[in-house]
N, C-alpha and C positions, 0 to 999 in steps of 0.2 A: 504493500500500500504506500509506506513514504517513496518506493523509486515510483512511482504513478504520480503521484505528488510533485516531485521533483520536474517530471515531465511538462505537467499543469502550470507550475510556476514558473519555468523559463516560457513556454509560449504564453500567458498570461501579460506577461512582464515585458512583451513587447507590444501589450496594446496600451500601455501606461507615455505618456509623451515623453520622448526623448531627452530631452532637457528638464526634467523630474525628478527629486532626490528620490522618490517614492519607488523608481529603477532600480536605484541602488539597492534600497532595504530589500527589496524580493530579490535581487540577484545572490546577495550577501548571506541571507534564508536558505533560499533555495542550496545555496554552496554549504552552510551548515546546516541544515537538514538530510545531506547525502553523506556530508562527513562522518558525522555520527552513527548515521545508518552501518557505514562500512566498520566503524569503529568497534559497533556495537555486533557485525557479524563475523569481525575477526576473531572475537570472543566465543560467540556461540556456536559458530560450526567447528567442526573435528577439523582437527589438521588432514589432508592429502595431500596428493601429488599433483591432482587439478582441481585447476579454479572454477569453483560453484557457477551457474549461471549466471544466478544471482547477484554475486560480486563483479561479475565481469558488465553487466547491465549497467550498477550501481555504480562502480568506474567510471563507465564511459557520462554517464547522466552526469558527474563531479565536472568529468574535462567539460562537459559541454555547457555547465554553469559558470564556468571559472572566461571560458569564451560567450557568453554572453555578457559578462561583466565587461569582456574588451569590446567588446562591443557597441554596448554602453555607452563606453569613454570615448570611442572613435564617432561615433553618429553626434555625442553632444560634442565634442569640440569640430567635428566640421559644422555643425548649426553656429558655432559662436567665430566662426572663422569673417573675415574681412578683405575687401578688394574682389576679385573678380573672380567668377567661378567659373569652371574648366563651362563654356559656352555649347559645346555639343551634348555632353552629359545634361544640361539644363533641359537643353530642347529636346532632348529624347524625353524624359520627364516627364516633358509638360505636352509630349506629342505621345508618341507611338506607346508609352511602359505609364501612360495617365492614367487608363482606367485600370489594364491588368493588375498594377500594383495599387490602384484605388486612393491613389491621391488625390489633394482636394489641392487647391488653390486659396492661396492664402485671402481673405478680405480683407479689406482696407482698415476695418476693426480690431480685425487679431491680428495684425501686422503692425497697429497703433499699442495695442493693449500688447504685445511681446515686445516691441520697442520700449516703451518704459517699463517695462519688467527686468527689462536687457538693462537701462540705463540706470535703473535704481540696483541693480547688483554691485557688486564688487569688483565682478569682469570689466566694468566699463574703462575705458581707455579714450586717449584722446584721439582713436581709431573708428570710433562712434563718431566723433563730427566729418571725419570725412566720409561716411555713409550716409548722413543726416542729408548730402545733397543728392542721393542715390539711392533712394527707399528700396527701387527695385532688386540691386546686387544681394541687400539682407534678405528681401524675399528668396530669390534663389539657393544661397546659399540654406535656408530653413528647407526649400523645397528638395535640393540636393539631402540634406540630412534625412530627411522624410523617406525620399525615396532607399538609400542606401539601410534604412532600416527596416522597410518592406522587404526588400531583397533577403537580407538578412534574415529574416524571418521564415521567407520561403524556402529557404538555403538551411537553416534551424529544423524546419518542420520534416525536408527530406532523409535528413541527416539523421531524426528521431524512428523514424520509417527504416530506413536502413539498419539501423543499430536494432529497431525492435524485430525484423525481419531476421536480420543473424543470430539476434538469442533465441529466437524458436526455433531456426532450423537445426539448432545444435542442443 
C-alpha cells in the first residue's frame, strides 16, 4: 500500500503549480515515505540471495521521487528565468504541443497577479525592471516552465508503467 502511495504522490505533485513550496512538501513525503518503507523491509524480510519484488518496486519509486524533486527545481527556476527564451520551443508550445500537453495561456490577470507575487519575493532583482518593459518574454518563459513540466509528467507516468510492467513480469 505505501509503494501505491508513493506512486499517487509523485503524479499528484505535478498537478500542484510549479513555483509552489507545496511541490516540495509532497516531493520531500513522498521520498520519506519510500525511505522508511525500505527501511522498514530490510528489517522484516529474511535475508536471500534475491531481491524481493517488492524492494526492487520500492527502489525504483525512491529514485523516481528523488527525480521528481529535480524536477521541481528545474521547471521553477526556468519559470523565474529572464531575457529571452529559446523562440522555437515557445512557438511549439503555444502551437502544435498547446492542446496535447493542455496548456492554457496565460491572462493578463494571472500574468498581473504572478508579476507581483514575483516582485514581492525575495527572487526579485533588478532583472525584473528590464522585463517590466517586456511582459510578454515573463509570459513565455512561465509558458516554457508549464510546458517542460507537462512533459515531464508524461515522461513520469511512462516510466511508472514501465517499472510496474517489469515487477509483474518477474
Amino acid at each position: 500500500m505505501p509503494a501505491v502511495l508513493s506512486v499517487i504522490l509523485t503524479a499528484s505533485g505535478f498537478f500542484f503549480d510549479s513555483r509552489h513550496a507545496s511541490r516540495y512538501i509532497v516531493g520531500l513525503v513522498n521520498f520519506g515515505i519510500v525511505t522508511f518503507l525500505l527501511l522498514h523491509l530490510s528489517v522484516a524480510l529474511p535475508a536471500g540471495s534475491e531481491v524481493p519484488i517488492i524492494v526492487r518496486f520500492c527502489g525504483a519509486c525512491n529514485i523516481m521521487a528523488v527525480a521528481f524533486l529535480i524536477v521541481t527545481v528545474i521547471v521553477n527556476s526556468v519559470g523565474r528565468r529572464h531575457g529571452t527564451p529559446p523562440t522555437q520551443i515557445v512557438r511549439l508550445f503555444r502551437g502544435a504541443l498547446s492542446k496535447p500537453l493542455c496548456l492554457h495561456v496565460f491572462s493578463r490577470e494571472d500574468f498581473s497577479s504572478e508579476r507581483k507575487n514575483y516582485a514581492e519575493s525575495s527572487d526579485a532583482t533588478n532583472e525584473m525592471v528590464d522585463d517590466k518593459f517586456q511582459p510578454h518574454l515573463r509570459e513565455d518563459w512561465l509558458l516554457l516552465a508549464d510546458g517542460l513540466d507537462r512533459i515531464f509528467f508524461w515522461l513520469f507516468s511512462l516510466v511508472y508503467v514501465i517499472i510496474l510492467a517489469a515487477t509483474l513480469a518477474a
